[in-house]
mmCIF file of the N, C-alpha and C atoms, coordinates in Angstrom:
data_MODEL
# 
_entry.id   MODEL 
# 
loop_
_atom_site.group_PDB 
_atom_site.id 
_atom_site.type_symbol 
_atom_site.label_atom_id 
_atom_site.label_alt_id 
_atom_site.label_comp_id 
_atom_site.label_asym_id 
_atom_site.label_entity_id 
_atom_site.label_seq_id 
_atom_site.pdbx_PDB_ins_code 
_atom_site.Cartn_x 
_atom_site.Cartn_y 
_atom_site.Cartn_z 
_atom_site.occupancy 
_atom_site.B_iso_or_equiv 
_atom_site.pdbx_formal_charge 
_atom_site.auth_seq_id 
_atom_site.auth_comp_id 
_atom_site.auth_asym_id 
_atom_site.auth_atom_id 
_atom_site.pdbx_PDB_model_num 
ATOM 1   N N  . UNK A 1 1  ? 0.840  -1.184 0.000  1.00 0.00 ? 1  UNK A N  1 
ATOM 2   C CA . UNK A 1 1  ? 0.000  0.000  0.000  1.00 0.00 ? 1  UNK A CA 1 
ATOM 3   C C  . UNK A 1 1  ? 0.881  1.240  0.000  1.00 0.00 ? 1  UNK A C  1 
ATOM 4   N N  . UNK A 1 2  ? 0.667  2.240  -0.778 1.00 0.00 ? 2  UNK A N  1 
ATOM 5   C CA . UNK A 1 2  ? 1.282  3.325  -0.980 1.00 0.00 ? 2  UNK A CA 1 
ATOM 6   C C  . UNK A 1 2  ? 0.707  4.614  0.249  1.00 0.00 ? 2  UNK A C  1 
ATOM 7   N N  . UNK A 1 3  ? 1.808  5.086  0.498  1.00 0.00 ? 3  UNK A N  1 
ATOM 8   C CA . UNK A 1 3  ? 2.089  5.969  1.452  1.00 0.00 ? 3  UNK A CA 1 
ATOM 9   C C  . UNK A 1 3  ? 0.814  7.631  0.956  1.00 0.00 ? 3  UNK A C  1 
ATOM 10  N N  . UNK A 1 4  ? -0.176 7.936  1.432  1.00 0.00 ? 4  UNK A N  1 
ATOM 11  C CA . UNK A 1 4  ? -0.869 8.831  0.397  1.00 0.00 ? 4  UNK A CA 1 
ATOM 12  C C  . UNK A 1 4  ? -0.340 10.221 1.526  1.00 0.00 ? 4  UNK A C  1 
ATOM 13  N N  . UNK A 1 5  ? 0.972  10.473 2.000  1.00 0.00 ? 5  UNK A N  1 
ATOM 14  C CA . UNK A 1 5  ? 1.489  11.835 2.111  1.00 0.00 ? 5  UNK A CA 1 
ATOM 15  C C  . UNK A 1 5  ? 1.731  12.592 1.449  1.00 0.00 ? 5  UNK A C  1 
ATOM 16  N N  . UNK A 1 6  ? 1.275  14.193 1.423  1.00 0.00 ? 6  UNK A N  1 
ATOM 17  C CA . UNK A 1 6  ? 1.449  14.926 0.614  1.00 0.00 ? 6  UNK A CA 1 
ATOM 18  C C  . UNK A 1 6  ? 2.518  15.760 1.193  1.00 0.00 ? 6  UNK A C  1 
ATOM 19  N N  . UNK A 1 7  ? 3.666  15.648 0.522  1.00 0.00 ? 7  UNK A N  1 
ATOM 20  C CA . UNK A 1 7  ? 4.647  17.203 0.542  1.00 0.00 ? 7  UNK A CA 1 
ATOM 21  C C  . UNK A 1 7  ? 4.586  18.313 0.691  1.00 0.00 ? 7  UNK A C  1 
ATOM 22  N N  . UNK A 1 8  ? 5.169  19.143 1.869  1.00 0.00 ? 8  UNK A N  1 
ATOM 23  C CA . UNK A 1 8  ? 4.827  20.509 2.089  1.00 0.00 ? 8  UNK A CA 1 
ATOM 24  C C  . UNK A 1 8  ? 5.712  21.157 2.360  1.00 0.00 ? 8  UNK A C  1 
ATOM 25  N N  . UNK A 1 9  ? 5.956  22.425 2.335  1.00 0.00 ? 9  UNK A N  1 
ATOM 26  C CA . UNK A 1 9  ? 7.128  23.268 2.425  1.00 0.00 ? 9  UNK A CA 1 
ATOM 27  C C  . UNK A 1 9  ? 6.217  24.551 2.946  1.00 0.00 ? 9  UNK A C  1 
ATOM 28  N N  . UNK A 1 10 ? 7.112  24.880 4.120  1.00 0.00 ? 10 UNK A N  1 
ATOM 29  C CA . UNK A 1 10 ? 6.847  26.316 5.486  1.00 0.00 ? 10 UNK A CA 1 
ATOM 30  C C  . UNK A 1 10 ? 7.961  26.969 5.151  1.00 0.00 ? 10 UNK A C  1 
ATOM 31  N N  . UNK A 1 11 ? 8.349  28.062 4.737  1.00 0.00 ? 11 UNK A N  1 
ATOM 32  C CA . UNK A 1 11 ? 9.853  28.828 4.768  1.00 0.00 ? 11 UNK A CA 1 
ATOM 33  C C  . UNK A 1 11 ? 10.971 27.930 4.720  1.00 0.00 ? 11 UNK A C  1 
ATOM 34  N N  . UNK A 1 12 ? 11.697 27.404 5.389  1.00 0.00 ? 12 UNK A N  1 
ATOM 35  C CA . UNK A 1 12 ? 12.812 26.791 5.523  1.00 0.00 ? 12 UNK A CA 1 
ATOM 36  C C  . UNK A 1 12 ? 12.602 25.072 6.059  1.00 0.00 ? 12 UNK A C  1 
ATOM 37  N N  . UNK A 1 13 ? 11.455 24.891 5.861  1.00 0.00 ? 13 UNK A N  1 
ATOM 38  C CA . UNK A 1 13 ? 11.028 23.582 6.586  1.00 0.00 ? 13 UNK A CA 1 
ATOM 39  C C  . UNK A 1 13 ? 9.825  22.879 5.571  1.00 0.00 ? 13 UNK A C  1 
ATOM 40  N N  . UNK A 1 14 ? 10.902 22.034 5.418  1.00 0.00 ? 14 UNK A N  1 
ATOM 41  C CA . UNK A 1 14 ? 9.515  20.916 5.038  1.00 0.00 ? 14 UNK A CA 1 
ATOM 42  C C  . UNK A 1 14 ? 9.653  19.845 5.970  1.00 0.00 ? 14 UNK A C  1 
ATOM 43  N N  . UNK A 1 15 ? 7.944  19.134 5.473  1.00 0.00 ? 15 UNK A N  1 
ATOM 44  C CA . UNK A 1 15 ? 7.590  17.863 5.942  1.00 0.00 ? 15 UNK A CA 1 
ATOM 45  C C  . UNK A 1 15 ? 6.287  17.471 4.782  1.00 0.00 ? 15 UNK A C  1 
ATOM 46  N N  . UNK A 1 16 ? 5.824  16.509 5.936  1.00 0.00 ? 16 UNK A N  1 
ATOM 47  C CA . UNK A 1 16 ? 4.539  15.265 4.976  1.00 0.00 ? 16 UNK A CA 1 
ATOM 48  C C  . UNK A 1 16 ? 3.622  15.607 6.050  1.00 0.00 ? 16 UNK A C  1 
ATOM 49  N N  . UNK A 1 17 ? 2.652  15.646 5.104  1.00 0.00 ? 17 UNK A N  1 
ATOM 50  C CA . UNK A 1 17 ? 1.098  15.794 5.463  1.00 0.00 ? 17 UNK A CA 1 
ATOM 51  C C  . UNK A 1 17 ? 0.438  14.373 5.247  1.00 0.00 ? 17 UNK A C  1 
ATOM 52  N N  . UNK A 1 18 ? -0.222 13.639 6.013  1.00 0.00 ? 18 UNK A N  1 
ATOM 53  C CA . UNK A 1 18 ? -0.534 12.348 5.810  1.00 0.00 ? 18 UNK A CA 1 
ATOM 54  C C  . UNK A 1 18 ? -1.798 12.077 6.835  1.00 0.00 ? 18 UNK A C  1 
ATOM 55  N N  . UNK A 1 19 ? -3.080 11.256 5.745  1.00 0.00 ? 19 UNK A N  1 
ATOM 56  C CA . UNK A 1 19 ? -4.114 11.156 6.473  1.00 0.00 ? 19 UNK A CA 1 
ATOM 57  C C  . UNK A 1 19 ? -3.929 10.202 7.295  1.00 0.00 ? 19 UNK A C  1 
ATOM 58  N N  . UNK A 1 20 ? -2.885 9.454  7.269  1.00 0.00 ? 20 UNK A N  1 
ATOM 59  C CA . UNK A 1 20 ? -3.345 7.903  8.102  1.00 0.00 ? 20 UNK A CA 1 
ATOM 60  C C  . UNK A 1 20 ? -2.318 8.091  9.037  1.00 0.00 ? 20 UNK A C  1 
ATOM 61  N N  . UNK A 1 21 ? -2.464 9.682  10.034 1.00 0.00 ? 21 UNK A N  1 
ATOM 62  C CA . UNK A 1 21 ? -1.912 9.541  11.099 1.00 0.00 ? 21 UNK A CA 1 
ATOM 63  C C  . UNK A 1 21 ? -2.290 8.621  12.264 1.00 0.00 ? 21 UNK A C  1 
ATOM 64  N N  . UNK A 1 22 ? -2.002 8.408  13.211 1.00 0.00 ? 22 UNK A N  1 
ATOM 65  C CA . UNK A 1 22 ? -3.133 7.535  14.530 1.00 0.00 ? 22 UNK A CA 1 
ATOM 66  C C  . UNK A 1 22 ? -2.948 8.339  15.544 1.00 0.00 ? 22 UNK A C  1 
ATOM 67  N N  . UNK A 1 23 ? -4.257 8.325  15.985 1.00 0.00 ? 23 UNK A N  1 
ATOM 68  C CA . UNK A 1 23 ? -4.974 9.593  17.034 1.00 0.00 ? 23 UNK A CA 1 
ATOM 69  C C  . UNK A 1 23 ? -3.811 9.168  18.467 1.00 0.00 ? 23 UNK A C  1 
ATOM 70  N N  . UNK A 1 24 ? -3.811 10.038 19.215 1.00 0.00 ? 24 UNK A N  1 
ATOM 71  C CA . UNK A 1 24 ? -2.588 10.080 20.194 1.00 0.00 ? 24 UNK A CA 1 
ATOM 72  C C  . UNK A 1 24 ? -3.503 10.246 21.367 1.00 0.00 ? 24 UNK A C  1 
ATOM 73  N N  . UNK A 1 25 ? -5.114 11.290 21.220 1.00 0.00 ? 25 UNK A N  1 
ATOM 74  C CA . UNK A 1 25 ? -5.734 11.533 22.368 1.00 0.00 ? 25 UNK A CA 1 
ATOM 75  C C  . UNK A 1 25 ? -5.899 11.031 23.710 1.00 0.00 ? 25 UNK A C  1 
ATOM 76  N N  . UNK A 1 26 ? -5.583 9.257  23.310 1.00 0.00 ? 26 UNK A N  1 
ATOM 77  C CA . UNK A 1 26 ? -5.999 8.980  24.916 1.00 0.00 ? 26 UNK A CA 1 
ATOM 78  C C  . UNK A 1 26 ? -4.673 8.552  24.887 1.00 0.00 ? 26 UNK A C  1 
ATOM 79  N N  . UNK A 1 27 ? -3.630 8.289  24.634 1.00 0.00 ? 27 UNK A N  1 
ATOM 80  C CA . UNK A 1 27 ? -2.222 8.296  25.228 1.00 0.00 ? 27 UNK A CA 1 
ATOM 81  C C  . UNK A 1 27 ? -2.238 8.968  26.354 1.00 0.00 ? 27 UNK A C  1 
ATOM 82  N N  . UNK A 1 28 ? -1.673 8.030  27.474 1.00 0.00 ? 28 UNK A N  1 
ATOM 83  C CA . UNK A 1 28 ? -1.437 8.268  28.709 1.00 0.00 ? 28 UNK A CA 1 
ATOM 84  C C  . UNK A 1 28 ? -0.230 9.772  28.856 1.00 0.00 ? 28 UNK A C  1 
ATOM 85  N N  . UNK A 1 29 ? 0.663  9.759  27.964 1.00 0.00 ? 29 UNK A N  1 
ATOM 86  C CA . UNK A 1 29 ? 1.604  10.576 28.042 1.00 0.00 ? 29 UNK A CA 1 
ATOM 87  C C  . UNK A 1 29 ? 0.814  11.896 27.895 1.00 0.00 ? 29 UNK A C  1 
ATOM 88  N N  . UNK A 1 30 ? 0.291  12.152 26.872 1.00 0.00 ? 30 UNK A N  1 
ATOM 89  C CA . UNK A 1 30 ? -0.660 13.113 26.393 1.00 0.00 ? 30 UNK A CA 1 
ATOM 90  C C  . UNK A 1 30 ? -1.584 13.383 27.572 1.00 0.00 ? 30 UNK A C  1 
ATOM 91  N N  . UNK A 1 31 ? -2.846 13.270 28.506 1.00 0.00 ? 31 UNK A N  1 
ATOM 92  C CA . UNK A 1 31 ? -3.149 12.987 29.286 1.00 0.00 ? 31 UNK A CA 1 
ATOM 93  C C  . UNK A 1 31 ? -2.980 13.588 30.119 1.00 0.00 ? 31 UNK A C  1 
ATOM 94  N N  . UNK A 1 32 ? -1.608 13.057 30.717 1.00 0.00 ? 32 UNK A N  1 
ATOM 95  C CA . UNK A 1 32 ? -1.015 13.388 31.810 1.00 0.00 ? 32 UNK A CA 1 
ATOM 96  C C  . UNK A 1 32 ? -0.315 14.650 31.908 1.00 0.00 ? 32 UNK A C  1 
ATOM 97  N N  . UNK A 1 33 ? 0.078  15.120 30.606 1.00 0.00 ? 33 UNK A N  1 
ATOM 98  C CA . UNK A 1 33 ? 0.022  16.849 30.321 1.00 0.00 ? 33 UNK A CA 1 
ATOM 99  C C  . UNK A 1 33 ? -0.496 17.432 30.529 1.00 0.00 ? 33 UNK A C  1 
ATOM 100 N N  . UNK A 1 34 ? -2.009 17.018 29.613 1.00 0.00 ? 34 UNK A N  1 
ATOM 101 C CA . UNK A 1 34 ? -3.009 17.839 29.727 1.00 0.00 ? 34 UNK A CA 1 
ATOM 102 C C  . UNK A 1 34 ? -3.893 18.371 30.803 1.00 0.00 ? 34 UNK A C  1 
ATOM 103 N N  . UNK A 1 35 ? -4.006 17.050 31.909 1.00 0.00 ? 35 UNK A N  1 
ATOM 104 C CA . UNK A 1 35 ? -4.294 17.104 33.540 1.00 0.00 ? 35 UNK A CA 1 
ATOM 105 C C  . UNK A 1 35 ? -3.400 18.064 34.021 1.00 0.00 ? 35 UNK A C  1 
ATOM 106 N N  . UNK A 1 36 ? -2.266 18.192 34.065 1.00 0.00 ? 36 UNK A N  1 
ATOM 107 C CA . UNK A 1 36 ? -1.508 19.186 34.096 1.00 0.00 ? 36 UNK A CA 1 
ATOM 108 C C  . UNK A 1 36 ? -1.433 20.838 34.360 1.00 0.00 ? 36 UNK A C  1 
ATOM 109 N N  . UNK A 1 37 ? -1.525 20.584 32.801 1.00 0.00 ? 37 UNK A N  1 
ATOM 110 C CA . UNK A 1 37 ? -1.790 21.919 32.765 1.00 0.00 ? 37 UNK A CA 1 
ATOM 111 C C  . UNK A 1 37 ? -3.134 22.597 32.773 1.00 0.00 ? 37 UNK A C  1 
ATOM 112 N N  . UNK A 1 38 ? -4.508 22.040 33.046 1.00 0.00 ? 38 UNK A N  1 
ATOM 113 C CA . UNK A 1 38 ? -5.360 22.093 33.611 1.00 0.00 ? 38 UNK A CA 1 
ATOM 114 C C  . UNK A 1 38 ? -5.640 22.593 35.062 1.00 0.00 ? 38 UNK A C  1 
ATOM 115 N N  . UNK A 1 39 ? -4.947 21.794 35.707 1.00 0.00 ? 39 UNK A N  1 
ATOM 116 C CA . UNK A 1 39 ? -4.323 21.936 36.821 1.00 0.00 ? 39 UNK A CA 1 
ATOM 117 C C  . UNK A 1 39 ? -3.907 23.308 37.148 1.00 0.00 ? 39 UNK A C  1 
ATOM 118 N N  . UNK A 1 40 ? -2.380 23.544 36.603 1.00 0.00 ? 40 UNK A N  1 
ATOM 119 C CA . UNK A 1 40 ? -2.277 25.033 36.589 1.00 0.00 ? 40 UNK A CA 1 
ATOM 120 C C  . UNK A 1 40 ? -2.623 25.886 36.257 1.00 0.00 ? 40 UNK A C  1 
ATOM 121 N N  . UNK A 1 41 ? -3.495 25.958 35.081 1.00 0.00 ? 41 UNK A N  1 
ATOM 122 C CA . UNK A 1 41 ? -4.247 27.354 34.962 1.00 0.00 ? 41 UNK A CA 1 
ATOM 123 C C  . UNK A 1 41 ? -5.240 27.251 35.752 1.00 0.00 ? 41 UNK A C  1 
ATOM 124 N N  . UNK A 1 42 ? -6.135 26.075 36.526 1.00 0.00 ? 42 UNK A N  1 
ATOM 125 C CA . UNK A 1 42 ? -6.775 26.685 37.626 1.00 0.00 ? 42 UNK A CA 1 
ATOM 126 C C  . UNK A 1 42 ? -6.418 26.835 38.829 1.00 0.00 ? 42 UNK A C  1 
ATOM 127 N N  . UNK A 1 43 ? -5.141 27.152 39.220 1.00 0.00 ? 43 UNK A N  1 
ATOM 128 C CA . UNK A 1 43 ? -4.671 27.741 39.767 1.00 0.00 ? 43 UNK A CA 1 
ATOM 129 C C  . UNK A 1 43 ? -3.706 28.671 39.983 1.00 0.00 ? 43 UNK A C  1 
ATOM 130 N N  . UNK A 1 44 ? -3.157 29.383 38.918 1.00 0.00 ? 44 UNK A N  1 
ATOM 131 C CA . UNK A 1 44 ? -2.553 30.137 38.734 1.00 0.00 ? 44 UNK A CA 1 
ATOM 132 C C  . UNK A 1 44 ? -3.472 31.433 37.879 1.00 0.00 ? 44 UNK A C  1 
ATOM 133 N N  . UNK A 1 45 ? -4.258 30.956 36.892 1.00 0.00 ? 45 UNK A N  1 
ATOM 134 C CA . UNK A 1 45 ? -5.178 31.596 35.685 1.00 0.00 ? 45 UNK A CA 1 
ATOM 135 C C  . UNK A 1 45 ? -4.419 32.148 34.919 1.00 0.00 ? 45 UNK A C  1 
ATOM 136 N N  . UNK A 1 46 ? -5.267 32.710 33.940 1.00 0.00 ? 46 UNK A N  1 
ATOM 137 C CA . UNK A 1 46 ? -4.745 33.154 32.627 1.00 0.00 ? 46 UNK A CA 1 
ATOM 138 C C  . UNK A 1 46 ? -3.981 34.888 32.858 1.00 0.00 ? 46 UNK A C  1 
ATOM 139 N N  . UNK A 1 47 ? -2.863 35.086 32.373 1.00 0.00 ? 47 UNK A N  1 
ATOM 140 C CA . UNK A 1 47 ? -2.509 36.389 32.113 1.00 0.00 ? 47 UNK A CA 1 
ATOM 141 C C  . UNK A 1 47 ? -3.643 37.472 32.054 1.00 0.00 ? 47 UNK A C  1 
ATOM 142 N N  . UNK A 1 48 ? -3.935 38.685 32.464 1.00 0.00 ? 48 UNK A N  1 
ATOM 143 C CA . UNK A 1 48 ? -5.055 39.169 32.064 1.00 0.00 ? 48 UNK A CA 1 
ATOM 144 C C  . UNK A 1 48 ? -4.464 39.483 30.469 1.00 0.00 ? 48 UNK A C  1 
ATOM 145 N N  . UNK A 1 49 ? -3.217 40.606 30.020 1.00 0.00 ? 49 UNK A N  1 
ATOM 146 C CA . UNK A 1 49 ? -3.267 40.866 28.721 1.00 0.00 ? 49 UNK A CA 1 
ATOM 147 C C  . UNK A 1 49 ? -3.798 39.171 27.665 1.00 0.00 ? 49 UNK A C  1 
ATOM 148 N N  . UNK A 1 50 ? -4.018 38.285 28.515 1.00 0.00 ? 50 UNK A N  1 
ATOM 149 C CA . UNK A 1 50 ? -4.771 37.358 27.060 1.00 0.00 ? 50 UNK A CA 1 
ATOM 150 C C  . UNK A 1 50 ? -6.015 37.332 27.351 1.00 0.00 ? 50 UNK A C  1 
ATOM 151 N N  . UNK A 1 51 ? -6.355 37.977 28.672 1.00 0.00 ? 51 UNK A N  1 
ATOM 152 C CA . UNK A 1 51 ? -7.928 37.945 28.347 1.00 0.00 ? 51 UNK A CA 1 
ATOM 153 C C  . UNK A 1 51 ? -8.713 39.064 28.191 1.00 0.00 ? 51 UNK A C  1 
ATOM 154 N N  . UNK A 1 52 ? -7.861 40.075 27.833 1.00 0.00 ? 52 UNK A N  1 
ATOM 155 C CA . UNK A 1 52 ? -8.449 41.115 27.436 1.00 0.00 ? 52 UNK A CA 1 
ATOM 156 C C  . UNK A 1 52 ? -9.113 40.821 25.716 1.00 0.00 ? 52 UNK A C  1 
ATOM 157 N N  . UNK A 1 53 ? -9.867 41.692 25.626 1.00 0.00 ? 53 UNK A N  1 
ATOM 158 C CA . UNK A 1 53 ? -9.850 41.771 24.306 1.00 0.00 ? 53 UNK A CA 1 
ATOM 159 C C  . UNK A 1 53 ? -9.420 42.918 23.312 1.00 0.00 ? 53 UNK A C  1 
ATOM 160 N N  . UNK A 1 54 ? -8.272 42.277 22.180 1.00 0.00 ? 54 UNK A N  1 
ATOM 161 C CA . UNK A 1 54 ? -7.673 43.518 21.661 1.00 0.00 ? 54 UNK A CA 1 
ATOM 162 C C  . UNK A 1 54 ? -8.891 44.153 20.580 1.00 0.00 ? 54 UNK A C  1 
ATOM 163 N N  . UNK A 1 55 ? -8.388 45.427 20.612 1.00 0.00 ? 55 UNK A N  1 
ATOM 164 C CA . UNK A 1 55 ? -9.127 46.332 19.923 1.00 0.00 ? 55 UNK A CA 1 
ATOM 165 C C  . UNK A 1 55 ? -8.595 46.936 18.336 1.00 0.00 ? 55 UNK A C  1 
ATOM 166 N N  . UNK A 1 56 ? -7.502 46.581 18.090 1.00 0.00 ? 56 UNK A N  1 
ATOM 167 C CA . UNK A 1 56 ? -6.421 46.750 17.382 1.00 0.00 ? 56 UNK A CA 1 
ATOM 168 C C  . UNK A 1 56 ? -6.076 45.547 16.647 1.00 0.00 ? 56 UNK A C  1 
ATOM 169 N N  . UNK A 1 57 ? -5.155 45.526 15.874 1.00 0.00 ? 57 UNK A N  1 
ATOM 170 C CA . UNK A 1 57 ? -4.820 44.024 14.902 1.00 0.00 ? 57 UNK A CA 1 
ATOM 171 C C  . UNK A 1 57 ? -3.362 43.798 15.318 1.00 0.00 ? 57 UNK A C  1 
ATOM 172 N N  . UNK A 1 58 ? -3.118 43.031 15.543 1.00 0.00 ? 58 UNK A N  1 
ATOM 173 C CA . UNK A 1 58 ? -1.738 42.457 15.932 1.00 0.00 ? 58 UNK A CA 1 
ATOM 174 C C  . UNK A 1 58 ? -0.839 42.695 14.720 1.00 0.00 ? 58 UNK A C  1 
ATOM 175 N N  . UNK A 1 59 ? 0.626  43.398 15.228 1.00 0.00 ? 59 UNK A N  1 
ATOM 176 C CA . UNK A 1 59 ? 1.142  43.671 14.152 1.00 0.00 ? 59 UNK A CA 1 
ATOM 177 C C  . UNK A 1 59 ? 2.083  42.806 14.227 1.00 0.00 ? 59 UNK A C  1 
ATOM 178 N N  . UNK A 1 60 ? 2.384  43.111 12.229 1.00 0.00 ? 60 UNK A N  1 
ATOM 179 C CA . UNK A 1 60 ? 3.467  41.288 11.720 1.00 0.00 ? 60 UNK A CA 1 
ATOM 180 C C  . UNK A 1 60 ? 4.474  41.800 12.164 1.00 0.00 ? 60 UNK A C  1 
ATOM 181 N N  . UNK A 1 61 ? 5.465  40.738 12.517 1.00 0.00 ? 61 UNK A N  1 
ATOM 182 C CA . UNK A 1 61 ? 6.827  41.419 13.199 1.00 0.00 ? 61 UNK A CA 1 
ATOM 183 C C  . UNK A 1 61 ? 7.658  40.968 11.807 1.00 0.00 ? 61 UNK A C  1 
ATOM 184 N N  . UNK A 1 62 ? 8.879  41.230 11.653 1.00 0.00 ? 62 UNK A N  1 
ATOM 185 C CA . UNK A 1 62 ? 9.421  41.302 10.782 1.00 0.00 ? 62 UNK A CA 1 
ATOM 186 C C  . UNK A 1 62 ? 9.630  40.077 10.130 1.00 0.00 ? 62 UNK A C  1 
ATOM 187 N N  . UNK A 1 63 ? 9.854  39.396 9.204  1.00 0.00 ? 63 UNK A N  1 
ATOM 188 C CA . UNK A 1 63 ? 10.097 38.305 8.396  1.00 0.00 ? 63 UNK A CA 1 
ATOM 189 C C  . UNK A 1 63 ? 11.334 37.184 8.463  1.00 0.00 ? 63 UNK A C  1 
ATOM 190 N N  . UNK A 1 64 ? 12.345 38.522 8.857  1.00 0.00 ? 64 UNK A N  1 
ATOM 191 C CA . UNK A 1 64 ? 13.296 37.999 8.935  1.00 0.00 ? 64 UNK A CA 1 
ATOM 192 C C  . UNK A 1 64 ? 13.625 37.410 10.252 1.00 0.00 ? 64 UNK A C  1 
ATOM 193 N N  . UNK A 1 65 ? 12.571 37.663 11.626 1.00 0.00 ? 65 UNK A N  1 
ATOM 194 C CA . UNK A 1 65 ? 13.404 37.144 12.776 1.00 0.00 ? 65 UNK A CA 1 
ATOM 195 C C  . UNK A 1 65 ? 12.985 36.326 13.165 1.00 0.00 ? 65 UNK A C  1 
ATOM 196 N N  . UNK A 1 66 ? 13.946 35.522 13.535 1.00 0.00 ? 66 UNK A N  1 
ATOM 197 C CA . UNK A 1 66 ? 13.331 33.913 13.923 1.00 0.00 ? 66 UNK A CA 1 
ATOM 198 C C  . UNK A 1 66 ? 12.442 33.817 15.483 1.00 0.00 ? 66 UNK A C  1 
ATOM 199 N N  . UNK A 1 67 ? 11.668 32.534 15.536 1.00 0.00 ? 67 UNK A N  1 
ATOM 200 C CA . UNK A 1 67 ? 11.080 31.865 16.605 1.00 0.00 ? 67 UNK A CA 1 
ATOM 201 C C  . UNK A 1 67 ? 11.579 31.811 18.019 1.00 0.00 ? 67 UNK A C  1 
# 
């Protein structure tokens, strides 16, 4: 059976796009993150600047600077 990934290219990065990934959701590893960090945002909570709502458009930062 042939591989039906499709080729993709992001700026400086490629990879494969492929339907016949397998779901990870109930992975224990996964999970146990997610309890997690559940966890801490209810008890710590969210930043207010993310729960504000902006009024303005987020501006693009330059192209050239990396992640």
């Amino acid at each position: 059976m042939k591989n039906k990934a499709a080729k993709i290219y992001l700026g400086n990065y490629k990879g494969q796009v492929s339907s016949e990934v397998k779901d990870r959701g109930n992975d224990p590893y996964f999970v146990k993150k997610a309890e997690g960090a559940f966890e801490t945002l209810n008890r710590v909570g969210l930043p207010k600047d993310l729960l504000e709502v902006r009024t303005e458009p987020i501006k693009k930062e330059d192209s050239n600077s990396s992640i």
